[in-house]
N, C-alpha and C positions, 0 to 999 in steps of 0.2 A: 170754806175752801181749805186744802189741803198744803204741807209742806212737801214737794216732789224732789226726793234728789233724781239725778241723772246723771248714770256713768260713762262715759264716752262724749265728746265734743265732734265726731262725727258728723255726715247728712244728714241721721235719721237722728240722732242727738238733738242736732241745734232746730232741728225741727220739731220736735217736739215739745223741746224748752219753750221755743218761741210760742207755740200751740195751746199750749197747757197756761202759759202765761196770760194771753190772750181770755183767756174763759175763766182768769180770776186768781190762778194757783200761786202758791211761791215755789220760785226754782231754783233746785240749786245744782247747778252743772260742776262735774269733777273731770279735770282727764288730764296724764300725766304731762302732754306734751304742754310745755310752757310759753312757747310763741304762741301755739294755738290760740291758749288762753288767754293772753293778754290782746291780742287783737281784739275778740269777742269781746272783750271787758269793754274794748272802744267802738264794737258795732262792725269791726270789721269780720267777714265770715270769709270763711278760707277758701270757698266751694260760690259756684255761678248755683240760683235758684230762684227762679222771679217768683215776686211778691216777697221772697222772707227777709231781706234788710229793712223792708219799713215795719214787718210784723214785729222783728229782733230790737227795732227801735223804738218800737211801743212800749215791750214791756222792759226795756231797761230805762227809760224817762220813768215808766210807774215803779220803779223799784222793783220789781215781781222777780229780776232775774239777776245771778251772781256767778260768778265765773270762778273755781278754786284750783289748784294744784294736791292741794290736800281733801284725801279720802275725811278725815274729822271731821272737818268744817262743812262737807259738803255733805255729809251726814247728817249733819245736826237737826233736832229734830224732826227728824222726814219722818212721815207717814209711809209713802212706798220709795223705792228705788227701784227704776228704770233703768233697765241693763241694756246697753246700745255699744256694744266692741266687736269689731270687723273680727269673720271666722272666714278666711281664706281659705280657698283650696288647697287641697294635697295632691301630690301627682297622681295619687288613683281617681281623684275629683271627688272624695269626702270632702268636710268640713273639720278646719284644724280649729279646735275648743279651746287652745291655749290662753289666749288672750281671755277667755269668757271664764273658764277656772279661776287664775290668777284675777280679776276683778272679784269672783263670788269669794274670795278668799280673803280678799281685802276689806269688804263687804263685813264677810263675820268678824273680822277682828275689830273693826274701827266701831262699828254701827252698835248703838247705844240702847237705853232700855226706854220705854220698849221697843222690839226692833221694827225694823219698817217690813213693807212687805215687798217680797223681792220679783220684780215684773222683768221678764227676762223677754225684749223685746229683739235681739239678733239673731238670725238665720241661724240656724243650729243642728247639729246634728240629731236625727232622730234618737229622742232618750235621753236628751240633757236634762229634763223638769225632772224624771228619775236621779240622775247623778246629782242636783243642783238639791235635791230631799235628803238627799245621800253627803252631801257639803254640808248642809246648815241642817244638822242633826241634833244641836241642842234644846230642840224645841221652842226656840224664840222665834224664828221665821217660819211665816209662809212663803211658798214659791208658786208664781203664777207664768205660764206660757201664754203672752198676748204675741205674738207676730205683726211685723209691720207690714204694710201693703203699702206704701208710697211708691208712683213712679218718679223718677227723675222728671224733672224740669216741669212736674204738675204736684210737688210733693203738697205744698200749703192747702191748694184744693184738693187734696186727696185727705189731707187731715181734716180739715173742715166740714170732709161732703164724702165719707167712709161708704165703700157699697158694704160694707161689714164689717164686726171686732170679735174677732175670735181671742176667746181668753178659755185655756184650759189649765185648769190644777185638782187637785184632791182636795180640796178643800176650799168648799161651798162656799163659807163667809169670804174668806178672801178672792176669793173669784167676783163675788155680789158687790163687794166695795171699789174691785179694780173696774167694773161694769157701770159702776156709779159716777165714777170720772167722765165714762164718755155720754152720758147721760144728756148732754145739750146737745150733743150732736144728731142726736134721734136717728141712729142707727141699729139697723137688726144685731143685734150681741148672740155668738154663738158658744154654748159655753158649756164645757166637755173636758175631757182630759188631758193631760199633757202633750200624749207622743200625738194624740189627733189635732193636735192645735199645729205644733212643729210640722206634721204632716204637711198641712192643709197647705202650709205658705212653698214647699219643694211642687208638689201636685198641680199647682194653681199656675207658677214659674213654668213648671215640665209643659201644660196644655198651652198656654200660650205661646210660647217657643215652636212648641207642636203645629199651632194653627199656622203662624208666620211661614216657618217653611213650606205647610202645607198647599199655602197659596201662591209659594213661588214655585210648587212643583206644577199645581195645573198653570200657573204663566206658563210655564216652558210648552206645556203639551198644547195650551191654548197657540203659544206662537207657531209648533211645529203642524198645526192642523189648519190654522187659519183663522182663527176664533179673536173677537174684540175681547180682551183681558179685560178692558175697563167696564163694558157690557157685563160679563161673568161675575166681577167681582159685585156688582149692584144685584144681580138676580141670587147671590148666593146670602149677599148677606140682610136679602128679606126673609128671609126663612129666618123664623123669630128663635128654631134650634141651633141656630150658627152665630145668627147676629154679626154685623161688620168691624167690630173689634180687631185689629191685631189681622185681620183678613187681605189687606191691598198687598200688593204684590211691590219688592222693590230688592236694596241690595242687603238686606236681611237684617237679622236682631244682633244689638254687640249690648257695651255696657258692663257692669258689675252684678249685676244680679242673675239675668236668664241665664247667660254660660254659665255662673258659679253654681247655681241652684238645678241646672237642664242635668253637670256633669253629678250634683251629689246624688241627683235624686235616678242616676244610671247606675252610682254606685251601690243604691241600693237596692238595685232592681239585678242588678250581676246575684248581691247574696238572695236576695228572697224571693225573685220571681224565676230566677234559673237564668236569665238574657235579657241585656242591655239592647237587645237589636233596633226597638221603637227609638230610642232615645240616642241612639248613636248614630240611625238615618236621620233626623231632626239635625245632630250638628255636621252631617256633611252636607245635608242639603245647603243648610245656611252658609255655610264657609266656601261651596263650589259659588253659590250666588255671587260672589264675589268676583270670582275668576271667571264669571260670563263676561262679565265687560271688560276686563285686559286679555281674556283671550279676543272679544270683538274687535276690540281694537286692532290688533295683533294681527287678524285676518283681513281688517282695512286697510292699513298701510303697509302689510307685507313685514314691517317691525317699527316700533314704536322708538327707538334709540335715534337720538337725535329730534324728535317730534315736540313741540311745546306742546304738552296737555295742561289744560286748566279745570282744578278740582275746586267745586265749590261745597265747603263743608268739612271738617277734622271732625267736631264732637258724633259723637255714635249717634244722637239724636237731635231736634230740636230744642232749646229751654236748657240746654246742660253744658258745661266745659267737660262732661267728661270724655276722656278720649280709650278709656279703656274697651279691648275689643269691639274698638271703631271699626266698621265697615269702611268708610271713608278713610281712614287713614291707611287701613291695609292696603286699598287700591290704589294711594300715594304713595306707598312706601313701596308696594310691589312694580307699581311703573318706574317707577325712580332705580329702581335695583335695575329694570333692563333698560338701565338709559339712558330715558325721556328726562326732556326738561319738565319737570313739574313743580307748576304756580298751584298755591294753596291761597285760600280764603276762607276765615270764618271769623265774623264778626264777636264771638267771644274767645276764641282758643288763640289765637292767630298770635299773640302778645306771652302767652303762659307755655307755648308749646316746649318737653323739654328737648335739651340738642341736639340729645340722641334721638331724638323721633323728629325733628326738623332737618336733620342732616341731607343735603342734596334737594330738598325740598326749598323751594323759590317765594316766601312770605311775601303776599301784595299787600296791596290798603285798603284795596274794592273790590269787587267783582268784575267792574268791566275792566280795572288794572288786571287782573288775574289773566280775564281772556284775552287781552291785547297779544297780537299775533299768534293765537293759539291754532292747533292745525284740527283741534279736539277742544268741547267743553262739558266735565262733568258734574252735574248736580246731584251731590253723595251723601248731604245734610238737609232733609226738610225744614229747614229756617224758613219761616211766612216771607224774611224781607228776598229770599230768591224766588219767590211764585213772582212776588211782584214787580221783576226788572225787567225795564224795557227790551224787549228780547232783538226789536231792529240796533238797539245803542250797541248790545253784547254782539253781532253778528258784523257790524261796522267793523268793531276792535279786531273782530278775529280775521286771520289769515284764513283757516279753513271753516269746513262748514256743518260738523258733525255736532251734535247734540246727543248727548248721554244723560238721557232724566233717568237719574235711580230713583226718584222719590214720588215720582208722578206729581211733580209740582206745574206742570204744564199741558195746558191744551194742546194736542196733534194737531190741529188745525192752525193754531194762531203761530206753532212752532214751525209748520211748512209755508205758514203765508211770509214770515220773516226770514226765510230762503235759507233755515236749516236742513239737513236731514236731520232724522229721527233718529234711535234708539230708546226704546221704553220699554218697561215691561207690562206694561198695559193697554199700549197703543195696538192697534190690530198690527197684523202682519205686515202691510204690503207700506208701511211705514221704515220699515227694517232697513240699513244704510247696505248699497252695493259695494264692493271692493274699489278701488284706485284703480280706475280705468274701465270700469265695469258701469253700461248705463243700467237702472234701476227700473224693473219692471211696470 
């Protein structure tokens, strides 16, 4: 087994620590920030991620795993170092490399003889394993492009159960040795060169993002012609070329990665294919999907100001605290700007949310506290524990009687037998709520 340092205390950091620890390794995690690290030293992770505190607690009982501040120490002798530092966007929607220089830099200075090999595993601009050959120019290092694939809130199983490891460098030995690691996990290894490693991980982002919208463009054509959405989406995703992945229709993709990765990979389609056009309809669709249901609302009550809506859901998805380019939260935040009283609920965010994104927003302790006298309730966060609430208990509490599934966590049928109306973007048509005073077809 090997000595793995690891740069960055990050998601995809502490996950791999944990990962790698797990299948035998020693780890050694470096990252400047200092609370970070000391929490981790005690097991505490800074991030929501089911299954990784018991995995993080295994291998700090076995010893396997060490926490530093110092680049030195968390050097010492490693075998490879795993590069995991956040490359945020720029306003044209490149990737800013700063952080990832400044680590490869730290990297040459500190790391010992002989050096380890340097596995650059964060999003990156097309051509970093070029510049990163171009850093560590004294012959000591090799540089390897492995990209991560972890989603949020399945990262542990996505480490464990890899639909593939892409590792690209110029150089064969180190590529065969970074290949060797993932070796228990008997996954297909793809292994090629740098910029097509880097590639693969924007390309793969771009199509996904692609398919999401794409399935809430035919929702929409499906509602405006008549069509069972939830019917289309089964018959489309039998065809073994589409497959049901990333296909259900709902109130679209947020997070850190798709937007980061949808806009780098437009920005490089402005220089080298001539036009962003694909990849610029992909994020309007997904960001108007949002504005389906506050304008629906909107054209229900005539205006939402003054209305208690209850949102069920902050983080962007299930499994995660994160709230960045939350779907759910834009839609609390944009009803709250024209308004509405808005109750929020979510069983992990609801405690961490910061004030400036909680401001005007109404924090319950439940779901059916949320909808208590609500005139509107919307389900904006696939969480399992909202499929499963009693929908007559949530229907009691409320004052009115409007149901907004974004997530398609409900049956149409069980949601009209407990004397909701509907909105879904799956549900056929004639489920669709009439205006405030208007009886429904």
């Amino acid at each position: 087994m090997s000595v793995i340092a690891i740069v960055g205390a990050g998601h995809v950091g502490v996950v791999y620590a944990a990962g790698l620890a797990e299948l035998g390794h020693q780890i050694q995690v470096v990252d400047i920030d200092e609370r970070r690290i000391a929490g981790l030293r005690e097991g505490r992770i800074w991030f929501y991620e089911p299954g990784l505190p018991e995995l993080l607690e295994r291998g700090l009982k076995r010893r396997r795993i060490t926490f530093t501040t110092s680049y030195a120490d968390g050097l010492r002798r490693a075998r490879f170092v795993f590069v995991c530092v956040p490359t945020p966007s720029t306003a044209d929607g490149s990737l800013d490399d700063s952080y990832l220089r400044a680590a490869f830099a730290r990297i040459r200075a500190e790391a010992g003889r002989p050096a380890p090999i340097v596995v650059n595993k964060s999003t990156v601009p097309v051509g970093t394993g070029d510049i990163a050959e171009g850093i560590f120019d004294d012959g000591r290092f090799a540089v390897v492009s492995n990209p991560e694939f972890l989603a949020e809130g399945r990262a542990v199983e996505d480490f464990f159960h890899p639909a593939r490891v892409v590792i690209g460098t110029h150089d064969r030995t180190a590529g065969e040795l970074v290949a060797a690691l993932y070796a228990p996990l008997r996954a297909p290894i793809v292994l090629t060169d740098p910029v097509t490693a880097e590639f693969s991980k924007l390309a793969a982002n771009g199509f996904l993002a692609m398919k999401i919208s794409f399935a809430n463009t035919i929702s929409k054509i499906a509602e405006g012609i008549g069509a069972d959405g939830e019917g289309l989406a089964k018959a489309l995703s039998l065809d073994p070329r589409i497959g049901a992945g990333h296909l259900r229709p709902g109130l679209g993709y947020g997070g850190s990665c798709l937007p980061k990765d949808l806009a780098a990979i437009a920005s490089l389609a402005r220089r080298f294919a001539g036009s962003a056009d694909l990849f610029g309809a992909v994020d309007r669709v997904n960001r108007e999907q949002r504005l389906r249901v506050v304008e629906m609302l909107t054209d229900r009550f005539g205006t939402v100001a003054g209305r208690r809506i209850a949102v069920l859901g902050l983080a962007f998805k299930a499994n995660t605290d994160d709230v960045r380019e939350s779907p759910a939260l834009a839609i609390a935040r944009q009803l709250a700007d024209l308004h509405a009283r808005v109750a929020v609920y979510d069983p992990v965010v609801n405690g961490q949310l910061h004030p400036d994104l909680a401001k005007d927003l109404i924090r319950s302790r439940s779901a059916v506290a949320a909808a208590r006298n609500a005139d509107a309730l919307i389900v904006a966060t696939d969480w399992p524990e909202f499929s499963a609430l009693d929908l007559g208990s949530l229907r009691r509490a409320m004052k009115g009687d409007l149901l907004v599934d974004g997530r398609g966590a409900f049956d149409a049928t069980s949601v009209r037998r407990a004397g909701f109306e509907l909105f879904s973007f799956v549900a056929p048509a004639r489920t669709r709520p009439a205006p405030v005073g208007v009886s429904a077809a």
